[in-house]
C-alpha positions as a printed NumPy array, in Angstrom:
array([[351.53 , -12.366,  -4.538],
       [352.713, -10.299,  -2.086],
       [352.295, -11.387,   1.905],
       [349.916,  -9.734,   4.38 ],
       [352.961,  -8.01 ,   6.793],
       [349.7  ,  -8.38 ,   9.567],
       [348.682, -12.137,   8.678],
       [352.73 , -13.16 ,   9.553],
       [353.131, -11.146,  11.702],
       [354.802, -13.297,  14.768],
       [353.384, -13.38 ,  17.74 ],
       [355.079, -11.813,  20.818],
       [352.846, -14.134,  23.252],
       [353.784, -17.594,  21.428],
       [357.698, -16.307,  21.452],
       [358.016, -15.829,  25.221],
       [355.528, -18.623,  26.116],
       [358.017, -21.219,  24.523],
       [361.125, -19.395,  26.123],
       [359.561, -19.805,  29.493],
       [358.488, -23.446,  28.712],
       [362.155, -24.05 ,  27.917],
       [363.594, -22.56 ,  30.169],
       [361.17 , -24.913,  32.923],
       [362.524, -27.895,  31.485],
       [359.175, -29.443,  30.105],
       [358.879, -32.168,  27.945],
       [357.252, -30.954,  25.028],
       [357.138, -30.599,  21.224],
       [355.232, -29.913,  18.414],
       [353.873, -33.701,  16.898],
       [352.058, -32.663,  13.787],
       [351.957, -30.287,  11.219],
       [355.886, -28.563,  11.504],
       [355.724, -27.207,   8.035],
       [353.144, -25.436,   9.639],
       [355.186, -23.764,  12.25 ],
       [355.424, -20.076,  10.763],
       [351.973, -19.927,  10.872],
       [351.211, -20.947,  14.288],
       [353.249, -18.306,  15.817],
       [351.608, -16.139,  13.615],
       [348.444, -17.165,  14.863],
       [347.359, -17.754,  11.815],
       [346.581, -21.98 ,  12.812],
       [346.728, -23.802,  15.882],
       [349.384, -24.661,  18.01 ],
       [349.293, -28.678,  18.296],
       [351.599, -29.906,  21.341],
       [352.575, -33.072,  22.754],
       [353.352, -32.746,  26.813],
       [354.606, -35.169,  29.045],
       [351.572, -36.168,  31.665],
       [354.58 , -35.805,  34.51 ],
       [354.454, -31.676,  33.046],
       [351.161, -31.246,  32.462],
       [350.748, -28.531,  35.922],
       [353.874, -27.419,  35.332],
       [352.987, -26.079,  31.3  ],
       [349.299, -25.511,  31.755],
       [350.45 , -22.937,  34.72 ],
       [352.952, -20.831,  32.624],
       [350.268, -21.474,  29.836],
       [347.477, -19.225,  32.093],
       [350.255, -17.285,  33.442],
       [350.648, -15.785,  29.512],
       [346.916, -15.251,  29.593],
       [345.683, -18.616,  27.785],
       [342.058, -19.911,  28.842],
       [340.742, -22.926,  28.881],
       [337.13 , -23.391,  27.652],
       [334.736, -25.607,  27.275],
       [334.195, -27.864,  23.82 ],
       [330.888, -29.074,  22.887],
       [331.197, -32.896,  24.109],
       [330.674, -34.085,  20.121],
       [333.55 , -32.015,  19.064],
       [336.259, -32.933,  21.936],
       [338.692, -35.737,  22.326],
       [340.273, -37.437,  25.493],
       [343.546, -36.465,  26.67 ],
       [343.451, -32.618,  24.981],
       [342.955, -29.946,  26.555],
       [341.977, -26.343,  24.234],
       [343.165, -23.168,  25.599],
       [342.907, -19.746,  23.714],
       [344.456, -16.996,  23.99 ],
       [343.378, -13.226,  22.392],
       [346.752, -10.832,  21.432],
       [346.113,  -7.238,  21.11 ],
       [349.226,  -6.319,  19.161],
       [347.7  ,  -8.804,  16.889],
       [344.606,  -8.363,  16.819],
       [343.839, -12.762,  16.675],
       [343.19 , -15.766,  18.818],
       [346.323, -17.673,  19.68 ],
       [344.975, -22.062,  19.904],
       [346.598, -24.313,  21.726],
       [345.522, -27.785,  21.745],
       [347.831, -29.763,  24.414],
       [348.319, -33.2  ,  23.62 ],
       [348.572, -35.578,  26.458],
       [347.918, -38.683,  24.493],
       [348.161, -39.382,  20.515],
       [344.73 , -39.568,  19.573],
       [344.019, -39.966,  15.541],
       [341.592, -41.263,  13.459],
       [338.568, -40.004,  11.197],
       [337.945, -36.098,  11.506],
       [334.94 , -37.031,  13.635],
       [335.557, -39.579,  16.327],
       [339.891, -39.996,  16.234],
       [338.682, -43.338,  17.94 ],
       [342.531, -44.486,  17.944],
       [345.093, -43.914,  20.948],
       [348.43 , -44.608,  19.794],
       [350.475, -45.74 ,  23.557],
       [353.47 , -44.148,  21.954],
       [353.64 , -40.576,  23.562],
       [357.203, -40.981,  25.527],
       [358.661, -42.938,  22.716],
       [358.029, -39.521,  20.231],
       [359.072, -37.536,  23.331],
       [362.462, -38.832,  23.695],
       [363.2  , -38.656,  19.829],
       [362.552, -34.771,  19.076],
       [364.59 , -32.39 ,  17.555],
       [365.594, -29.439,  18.58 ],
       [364.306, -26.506,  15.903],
       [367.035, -23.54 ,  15.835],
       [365.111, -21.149,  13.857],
       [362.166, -21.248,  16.252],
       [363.509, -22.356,  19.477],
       [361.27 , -24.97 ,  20.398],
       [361.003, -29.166,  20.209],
       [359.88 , -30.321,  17.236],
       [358.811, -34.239,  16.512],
       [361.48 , -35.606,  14.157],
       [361.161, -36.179,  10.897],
       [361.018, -40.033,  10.881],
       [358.335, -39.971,  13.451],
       [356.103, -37.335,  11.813],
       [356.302, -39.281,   8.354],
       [355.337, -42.62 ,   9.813],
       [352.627, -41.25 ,  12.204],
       [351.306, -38.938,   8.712],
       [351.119, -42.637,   6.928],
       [349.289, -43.908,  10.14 ],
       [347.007, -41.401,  10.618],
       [346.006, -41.16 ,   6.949],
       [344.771, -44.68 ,   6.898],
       [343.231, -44.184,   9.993],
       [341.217, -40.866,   8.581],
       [340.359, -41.992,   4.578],
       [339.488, -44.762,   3.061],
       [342.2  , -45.761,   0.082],
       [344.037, -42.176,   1.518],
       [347.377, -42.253,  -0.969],
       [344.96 , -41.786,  -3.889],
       [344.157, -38.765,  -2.387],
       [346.819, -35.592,  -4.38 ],
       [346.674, -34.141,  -1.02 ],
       [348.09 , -36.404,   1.147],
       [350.56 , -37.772,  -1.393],
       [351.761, -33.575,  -1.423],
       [351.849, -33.568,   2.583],
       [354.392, -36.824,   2.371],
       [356.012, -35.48 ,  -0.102],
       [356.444, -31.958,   1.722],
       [357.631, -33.816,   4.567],
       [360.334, -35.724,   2.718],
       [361.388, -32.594,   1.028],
       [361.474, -29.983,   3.872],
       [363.728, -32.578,   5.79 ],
       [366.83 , -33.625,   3.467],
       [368.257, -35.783,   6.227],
       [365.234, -38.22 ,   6.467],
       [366.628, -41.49 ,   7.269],
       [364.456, -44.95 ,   5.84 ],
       [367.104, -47.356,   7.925],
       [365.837, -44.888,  11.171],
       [362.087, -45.299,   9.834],
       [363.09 , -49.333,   9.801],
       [364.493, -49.419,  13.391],
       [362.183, -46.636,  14.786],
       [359.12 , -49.326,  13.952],
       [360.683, -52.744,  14.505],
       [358.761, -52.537,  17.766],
       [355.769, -51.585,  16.078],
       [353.004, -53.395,  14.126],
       [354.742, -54.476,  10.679],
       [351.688, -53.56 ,   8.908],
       [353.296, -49.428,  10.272],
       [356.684, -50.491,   8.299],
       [355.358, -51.841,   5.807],
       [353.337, -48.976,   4.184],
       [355.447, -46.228,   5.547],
       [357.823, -47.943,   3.41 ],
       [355.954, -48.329,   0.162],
       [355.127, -44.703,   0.272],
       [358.522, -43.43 ,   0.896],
       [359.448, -45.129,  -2.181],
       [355.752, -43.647,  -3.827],
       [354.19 , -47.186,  -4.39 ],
       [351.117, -45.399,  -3.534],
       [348.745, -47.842,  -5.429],
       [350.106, -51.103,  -3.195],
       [349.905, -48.522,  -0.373],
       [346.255, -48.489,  -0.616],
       [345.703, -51.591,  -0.733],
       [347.909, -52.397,   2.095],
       [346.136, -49.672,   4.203],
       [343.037, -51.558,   4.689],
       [345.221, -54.234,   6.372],
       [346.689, -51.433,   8.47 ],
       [343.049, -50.426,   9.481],
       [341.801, -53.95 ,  10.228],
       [345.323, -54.582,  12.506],
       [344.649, -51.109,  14.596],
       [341.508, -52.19 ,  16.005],
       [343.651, -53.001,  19.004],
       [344.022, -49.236,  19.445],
       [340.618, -48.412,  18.928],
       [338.415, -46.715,  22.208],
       [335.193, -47.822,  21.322],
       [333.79 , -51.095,  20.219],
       [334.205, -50.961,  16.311],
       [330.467, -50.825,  16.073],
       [329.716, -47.919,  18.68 ],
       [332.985, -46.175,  16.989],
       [330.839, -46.091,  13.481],
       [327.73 , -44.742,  15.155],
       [329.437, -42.378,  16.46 ],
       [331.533, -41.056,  13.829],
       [328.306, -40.866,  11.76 ],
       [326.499, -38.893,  14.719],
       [329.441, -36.711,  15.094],
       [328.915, -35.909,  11.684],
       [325.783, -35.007,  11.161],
       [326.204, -32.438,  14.591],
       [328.516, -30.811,  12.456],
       [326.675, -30.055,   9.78 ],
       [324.15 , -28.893,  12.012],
       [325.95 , -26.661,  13.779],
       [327.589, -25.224,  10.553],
       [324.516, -24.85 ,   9.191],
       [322.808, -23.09 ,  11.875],
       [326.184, -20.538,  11.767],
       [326.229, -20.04 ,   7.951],
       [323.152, -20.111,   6.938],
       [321.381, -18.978,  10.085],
       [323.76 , -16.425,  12.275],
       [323.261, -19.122,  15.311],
       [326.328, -18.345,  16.854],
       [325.664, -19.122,  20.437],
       [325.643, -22.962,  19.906],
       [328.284, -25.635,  18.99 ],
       [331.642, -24.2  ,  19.663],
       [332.83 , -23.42 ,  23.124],
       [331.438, -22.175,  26.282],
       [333.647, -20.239,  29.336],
       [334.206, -22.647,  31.554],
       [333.708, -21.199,  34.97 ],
       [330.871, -19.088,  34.295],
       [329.324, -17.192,  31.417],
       [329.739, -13.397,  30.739],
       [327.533, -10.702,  29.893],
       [329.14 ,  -7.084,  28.519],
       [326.35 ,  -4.37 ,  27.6  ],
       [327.573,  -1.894,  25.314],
       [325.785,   2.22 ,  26.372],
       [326.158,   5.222,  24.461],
       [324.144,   8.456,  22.514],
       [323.203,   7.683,  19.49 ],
       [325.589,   7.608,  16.648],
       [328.417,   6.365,  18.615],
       [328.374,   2.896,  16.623],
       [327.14 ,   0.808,  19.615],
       [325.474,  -2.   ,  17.434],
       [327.956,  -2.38 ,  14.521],
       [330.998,  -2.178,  17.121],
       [328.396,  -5.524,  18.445],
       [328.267,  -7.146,  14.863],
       [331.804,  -6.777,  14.379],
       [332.905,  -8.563,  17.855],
       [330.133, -11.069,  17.68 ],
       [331.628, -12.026,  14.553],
       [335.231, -12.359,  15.99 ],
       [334.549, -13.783,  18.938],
       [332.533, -16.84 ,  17.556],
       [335.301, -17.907,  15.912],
       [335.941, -19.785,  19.127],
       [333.573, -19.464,  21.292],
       [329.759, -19.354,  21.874],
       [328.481, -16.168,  21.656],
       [324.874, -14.655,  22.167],
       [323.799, -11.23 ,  21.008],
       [320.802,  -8.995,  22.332],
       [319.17 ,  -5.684,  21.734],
       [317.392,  -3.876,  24.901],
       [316.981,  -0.393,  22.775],
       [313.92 ,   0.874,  21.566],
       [314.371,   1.915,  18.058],
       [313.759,  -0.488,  15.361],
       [317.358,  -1.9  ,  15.112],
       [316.966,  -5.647,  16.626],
       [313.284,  -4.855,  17.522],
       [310.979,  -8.381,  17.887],
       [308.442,  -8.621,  15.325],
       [305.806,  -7.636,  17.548],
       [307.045,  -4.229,  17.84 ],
       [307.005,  -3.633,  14.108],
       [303.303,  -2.941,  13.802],
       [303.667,  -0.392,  16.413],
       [306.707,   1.639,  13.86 ],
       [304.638,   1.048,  11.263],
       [301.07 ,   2.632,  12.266],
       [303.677,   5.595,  13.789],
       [305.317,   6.119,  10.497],
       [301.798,   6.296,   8.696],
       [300.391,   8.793,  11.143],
       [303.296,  10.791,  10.375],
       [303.019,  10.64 ,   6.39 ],
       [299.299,  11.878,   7.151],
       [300.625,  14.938,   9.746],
       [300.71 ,  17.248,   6.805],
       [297.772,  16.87 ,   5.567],
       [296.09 ,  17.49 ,   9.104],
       [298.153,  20.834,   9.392],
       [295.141,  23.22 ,   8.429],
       [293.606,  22.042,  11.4  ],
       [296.025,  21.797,  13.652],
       [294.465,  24.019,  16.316],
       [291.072,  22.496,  16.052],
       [292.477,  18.929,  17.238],
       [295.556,  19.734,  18.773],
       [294.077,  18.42 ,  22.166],
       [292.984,  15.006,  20.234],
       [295.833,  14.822,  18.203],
       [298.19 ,  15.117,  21.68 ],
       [296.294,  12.885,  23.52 ],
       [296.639,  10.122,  21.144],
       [300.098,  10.811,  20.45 ],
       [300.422,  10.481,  24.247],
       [298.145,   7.168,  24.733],
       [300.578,   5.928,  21.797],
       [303.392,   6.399,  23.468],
       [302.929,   4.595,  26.564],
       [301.808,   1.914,  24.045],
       [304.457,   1.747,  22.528],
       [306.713,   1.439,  25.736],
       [304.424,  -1.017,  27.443],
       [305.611,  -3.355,  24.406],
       [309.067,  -2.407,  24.773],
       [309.133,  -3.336,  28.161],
       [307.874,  -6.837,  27.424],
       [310.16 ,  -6.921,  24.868],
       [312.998,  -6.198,  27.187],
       [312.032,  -8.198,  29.667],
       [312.026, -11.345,  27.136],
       [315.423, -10.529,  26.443],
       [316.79 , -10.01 ,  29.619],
       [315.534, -13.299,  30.382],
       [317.818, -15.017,  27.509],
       [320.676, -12.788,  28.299],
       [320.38 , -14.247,  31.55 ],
       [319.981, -17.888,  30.519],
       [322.707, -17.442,  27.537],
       [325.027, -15.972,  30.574],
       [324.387, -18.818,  33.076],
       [325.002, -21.373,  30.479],
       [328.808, -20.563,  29.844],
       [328.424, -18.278,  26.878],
       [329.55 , -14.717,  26.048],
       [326.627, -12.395,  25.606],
       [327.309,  -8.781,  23.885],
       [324.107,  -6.532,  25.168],
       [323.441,  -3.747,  22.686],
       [321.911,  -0.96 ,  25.889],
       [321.179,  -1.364,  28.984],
       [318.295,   0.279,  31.251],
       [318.987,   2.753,  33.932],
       [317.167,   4.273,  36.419],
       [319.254,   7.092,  37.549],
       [318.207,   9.166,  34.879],
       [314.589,   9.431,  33.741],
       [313.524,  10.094,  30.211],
       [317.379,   9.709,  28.639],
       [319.446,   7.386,  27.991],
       [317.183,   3.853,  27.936],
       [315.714,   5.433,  31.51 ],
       [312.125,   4.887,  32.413],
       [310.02 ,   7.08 ,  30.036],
       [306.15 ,   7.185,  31.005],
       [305.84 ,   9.925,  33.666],
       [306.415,   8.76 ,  36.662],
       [304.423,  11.68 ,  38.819],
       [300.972,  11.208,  37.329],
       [299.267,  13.997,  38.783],
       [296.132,  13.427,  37.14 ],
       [295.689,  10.284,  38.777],
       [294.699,   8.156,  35.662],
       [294.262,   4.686,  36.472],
       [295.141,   3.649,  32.615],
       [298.722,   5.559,  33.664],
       [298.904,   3.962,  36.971],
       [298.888,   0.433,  34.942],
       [301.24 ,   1.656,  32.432],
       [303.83 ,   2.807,  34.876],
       [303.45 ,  -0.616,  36.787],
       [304.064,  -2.937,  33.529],
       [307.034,  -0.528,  32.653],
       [308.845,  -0.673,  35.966],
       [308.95 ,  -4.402,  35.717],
       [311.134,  -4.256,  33.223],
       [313.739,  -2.135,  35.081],
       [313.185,  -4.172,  38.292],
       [314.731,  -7.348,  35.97 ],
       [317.616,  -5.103,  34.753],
       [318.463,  -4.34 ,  38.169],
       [318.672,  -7.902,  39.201],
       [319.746,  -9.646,  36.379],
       [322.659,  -7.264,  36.136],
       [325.382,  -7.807,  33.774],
       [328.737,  -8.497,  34.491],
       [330.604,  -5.844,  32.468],
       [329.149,  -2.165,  31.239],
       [331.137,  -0.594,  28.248],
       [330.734,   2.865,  27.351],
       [331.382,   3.76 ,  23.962],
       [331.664,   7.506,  24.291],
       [331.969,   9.789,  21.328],
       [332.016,  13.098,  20.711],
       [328.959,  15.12 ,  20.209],
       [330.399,  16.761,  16.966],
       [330.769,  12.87 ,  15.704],
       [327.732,  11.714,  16.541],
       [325.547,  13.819,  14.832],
       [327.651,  13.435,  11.744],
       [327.132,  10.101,  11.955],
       [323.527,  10.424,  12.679],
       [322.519,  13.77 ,  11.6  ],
       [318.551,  12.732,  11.249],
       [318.231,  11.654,  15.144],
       [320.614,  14.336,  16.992],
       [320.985,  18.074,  16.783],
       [324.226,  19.503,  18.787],
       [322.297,  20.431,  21.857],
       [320.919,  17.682,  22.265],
       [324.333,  15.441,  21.675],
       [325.774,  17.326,  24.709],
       [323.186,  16.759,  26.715],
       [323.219,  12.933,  26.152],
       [327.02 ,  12.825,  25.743],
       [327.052,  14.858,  29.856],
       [324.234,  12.235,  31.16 ],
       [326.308,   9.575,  30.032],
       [329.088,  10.4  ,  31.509],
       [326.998,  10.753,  35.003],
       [325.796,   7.121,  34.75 ],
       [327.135,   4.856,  37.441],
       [324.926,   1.921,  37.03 ],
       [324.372,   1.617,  40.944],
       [328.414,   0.272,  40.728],
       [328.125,  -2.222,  38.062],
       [332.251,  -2.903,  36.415],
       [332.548,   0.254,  33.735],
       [335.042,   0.265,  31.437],
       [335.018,   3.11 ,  28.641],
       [336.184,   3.438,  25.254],
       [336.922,   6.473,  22.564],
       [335.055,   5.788,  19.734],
       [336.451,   8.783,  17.848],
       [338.895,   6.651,  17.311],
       [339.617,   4.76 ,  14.171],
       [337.583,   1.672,  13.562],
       [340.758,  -1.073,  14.288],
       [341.771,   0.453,  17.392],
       [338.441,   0.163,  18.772],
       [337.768,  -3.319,  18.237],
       [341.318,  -3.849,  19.425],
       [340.524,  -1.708,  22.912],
       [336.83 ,  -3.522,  23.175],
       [338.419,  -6.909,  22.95 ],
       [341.194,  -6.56 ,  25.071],
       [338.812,  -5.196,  27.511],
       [336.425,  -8.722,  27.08 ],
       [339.166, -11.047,  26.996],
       [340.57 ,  -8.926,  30.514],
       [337.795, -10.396,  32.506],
       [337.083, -13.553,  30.865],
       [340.551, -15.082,  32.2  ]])
C-alpha cells in the first residue's frame, strides 16, 4: 500500500532541535522504541528521551527555544522524573511529543511503579545513529531493558505474539547484537536480568515465563510504592482511564483528563457574518487540539446552533407562528398592530433568555479558562455596534417609556457587562467574502446585507482586546493550519 507522502513527512522542527542539542554537547539519547525513529520525526509518535539530570536546563531551554511547551498532565496519568512538552508544526500540520526522561521509570501501563538507578550506565553506552544524527540506546541495552520491562508490564509477557515480534525486531534490525556484551553489560545486575534476557535471545520463551515471575518478585527492590499501595493504585489508575475515555468517546467531554496549560488557561472567541464557517472551523480545532490537551468549547450566538435546551421552546413556538403566517394573510391589515406587537413582546423574550443563556456560559468559559484549559468561543458580544453583529438588540432609547422595556433592557445589559469583564484572551476574525457567504448560506444573507455585516466587522475593535484575522476564502487546510498556528502563537 502506498505511503501517505504527509504522514512521513519529516519534521523540520525535530531535525534542527537535535542539531542544536548536539551541537550543546548534551547527554542524551533515545532509550526505547528506535525502530520507531522514522516516525517520531515524522511526528507521527512520541519522541521518548533519556537526559542527563546535569543537562536537564541546558535541553529543556533549546527545547522552548524551538517552540516546545510544557503542560500540565492529569496527576493519575503522570510519572516522576518526565517531563511532557508539545510542540504544534505548521508545515506539518501535527503535534510534535516529547517526553524527557530523567529517570527510567517502567512498569504496568498504569502506575510504572519501578525506577531502574541505571540512567548514566545507558548514557555512557549509546550509539551514535548516522542516518538520523542523534544518540540512540544500544542495542544490548534496549533488548535487556525490553525483557525487563515486559515482565514488569504483563503477567507471563513472552506468551504474548507481540512482544515475542518486538524482541525479535530488535534482534533483527541490529545484526551486530552481541549475547557475550548482554552477559558482561548485566554481571552487575540482578541475575534474575541475565538470566531471562538470555532464554529469550535464544527463544525459550516458555521457561522465560516462568522465570519472569521470579524476575517480578526480585524487583520489588525497585518498586516506589509499598507493593500493596502500588496495586491500589494501578487498579485506580485504571479505572480513571476508562473514565476519561469514556467520557471522550462516548460523550465529547473533551475538557477533562488530558492536559491543562500550565501557566494559565486560554480563551480564543472566533467572530464573523454568517456563513463564514465560524462553528465547524470550532469542531474541527476542538477535535485537534484535544488530542493533547484539555479543551472546552462554547456557543454565545443566538441561533439554534449550540443553543441550551431552554431556548428550544422559544424556536419552536417561533417556527409554528410562522407555518400559521399564511394563513393569517387575508387579514393582515386588520391585526397588523396585534400581530407586531406580539412579534415585538416575542422578541425581547426571546433575548431576555439569550442573555441568561450567555451569561451561563460566560461563566464556564471563565471557569474552564482559569482552570488551565483551552476554551474555543464560538461569538462574542460587542457593544460598539448595536443591533449587528451579537450587539445589544432590544432598543436601547425606549421612548415610550414602558416599564416592561425598561426591565428587558436591564436583564439584557447584564449580559454584556460580563462579556466586558470576563474578556477573552484572544479574538479571531474569520472574515469572508460577502459573495462566499451567502453561497454558503443563501437562506440567512442576501448581498446587501453580507456587505453590511462583512464592513461592521471589519470596524470592530473589541475596546482593544488581541485580534488576529484570518481569510476564510481560503481552502479548508490552510485555514486550520493559519487558526492553529495563531493558538499555539500565544499559548507558548
Amino acid at each position: 500500500m502506498k505511503k501517505n507522502s504527509d504522514k512521513y513527512q519529516k519534521s523540520i522542527i525535530c531535525r534542527s532541535f537535535f542539531d542544536n542539542v548536539n551541537n550543546a554537547s548534551i547527554n542524551y539519547c533515545h532509550w526505547k522504541s528506535i525502530d520507531h525513529l522514522d516516525a517520531s520525526f515524522s511526528a507521527n509518535t512520541d519522541l521518548d528521551v533519556l537526559v542527563s539530570l546535569s543537562d536537564a536546563n541546558k535541553f529543556e531551554n533549546i527545547a522552548k527555544q524551538f517552540g516546545f511547551v510544557e503542560f500540565q498532565t492529569e496527576a493519575l496519568r503522570t510519572y516522576p522524573g518526565v517531563k511532557d512538552l508539545i510542540c504544534y508544526e505548521k508545515s506539518i500540520n501535527k503535534f510534535i511529543h516529547l517526553h524527557i526522561h530523567y529517570q527510567l521509570v517502567l512498569g504496568d501501563r498504569w502506575v510504572k511503579a519501578y525506577r531502574l538507578p541505571y540512567e548514566n550506565d545507558i548514557l555512557k553506552r549509546k550509539n551514535w545513529n548516522s542516518n538520523y544524527k542523534t544518540f540512540e540506546v544500544c542495542p544490548e541495552d534496549e533488548y535487556w531493558m525490553c525483557v525487563v520491562r515486559m515482565c514488569m508490564k504483563y503477567s507471563r509477557p513472552f506468551k504474548r505474539k507481540r512482544v515475542r515480534e518486538e524482541l525479535d525486531h530488535i534482534k533483527k534490525r541490529f545484526s551486530t547484537i552481541s549475547q557475550s556484551k548482554i552477559i558482561d553489560i548485566l554481571e552487575n545486575y540482578p541475575p534474575i536480568f541475565k538470566k531471562v534476557s538470555m532464554l529469550t535471545i535464544n527463544s525459550k520463551f516458555m521457561e522465560a515465563d516462568r522465570h519472569s515471575k521470579v524476575l517480578l518478585k526480585n524487583s520489588r527492590v525497585y518498586l516506589r510504592y509499598s507493593y500493596i499501595f502500588f496495586k491500589f493504585l494501578s487498579l485506580y489508575r485504571f479505572v480513571f482511564r476508562v473514565y476519561v475515555e469514556v467520557l471522550r468517546r462516548k460523550f465529547d467531554v473533551t475538557y477533562y483528563g488530558r492536559r491543562r496549560i500550565l501557566k494559565s488557561g486560554l480563551s480564543v472567541a472566533f467572530v464573523g457574518i454568517d456563513g463564514s464557517g465560524k462553528t465547524t472551523l470550532i469542531d474541527r480545532n476542538k477535535i485537534f487540539f484535544a488530542k493533547q490537551l484539555d479543551v472546552d468549547a462554547q456557543f454565545l450566538g443566538g441561533g439554534r446552533s449550540g443553543s441550551s435546551f431552554w431556548r428550544l421552546p422559544l424556536f419552536f413556538f417561533w417556527d409554528l407562528k410562522n407555518k400559521f403566517r399564511k394563513n393569517k394573510n387575508k387579514n393582515k391589515n386588520k391585526n397588523k398592530n396585534k400581530v407586531s406587537a406580539f412579534s415585538q413582546f416575542f422578541r425581547h423574550l426571546f433575548h431576555i433568555f439569550l442573555s441568561f443563556d450567555r451569561r451561563y456560559r460566560l461563566r464556564k468559559v471563565h471557569r474552564a479558562r482559569a482552570n488551565g484549559k483551552l476554551v474555543l468561543v464560538d461569538r462574542w458580544p460587542q457593544t460598539e455596534i448595536i443591533g449587528l453583529l451579537d450587539g445589544k438588540k432590544i432598543n436601547q432609547v425606549n421612548e415610550s417609556g414602558n416599564f416592561l422595556i425598561n426591565f428587558f433592557m436591564k436583564i439584557e445589559n447584564k449580559s454584556f457587562i460580563d462579556a466586558n469583564t470576563l474578556k477573552p484572551d484572544l479574538i479571531i476574525k474569520v472574515k469572508i467574502s460577502p459573495e462566499k457567504s451567502i453561497e454558503r448560506k443563501p437562506e440567512d444573507l442576501n448581498i446587501s446585507e453580507a456587505n453590511l455585516f462583512a464592513n461592521q466587522l471589519d470596524k470592530l475593535n473589541f475596546h482593544g482586546i488581541h485580534t488576529e484575522e484570518i481569510d476564510a476564502d481560503r481552502c479548508i487546510d490552510d485555514v486550520d493550519r493559519s487558526v492553529r498556528d495563531i493558538i499555539w502563537s500565544n499559548l507558548k
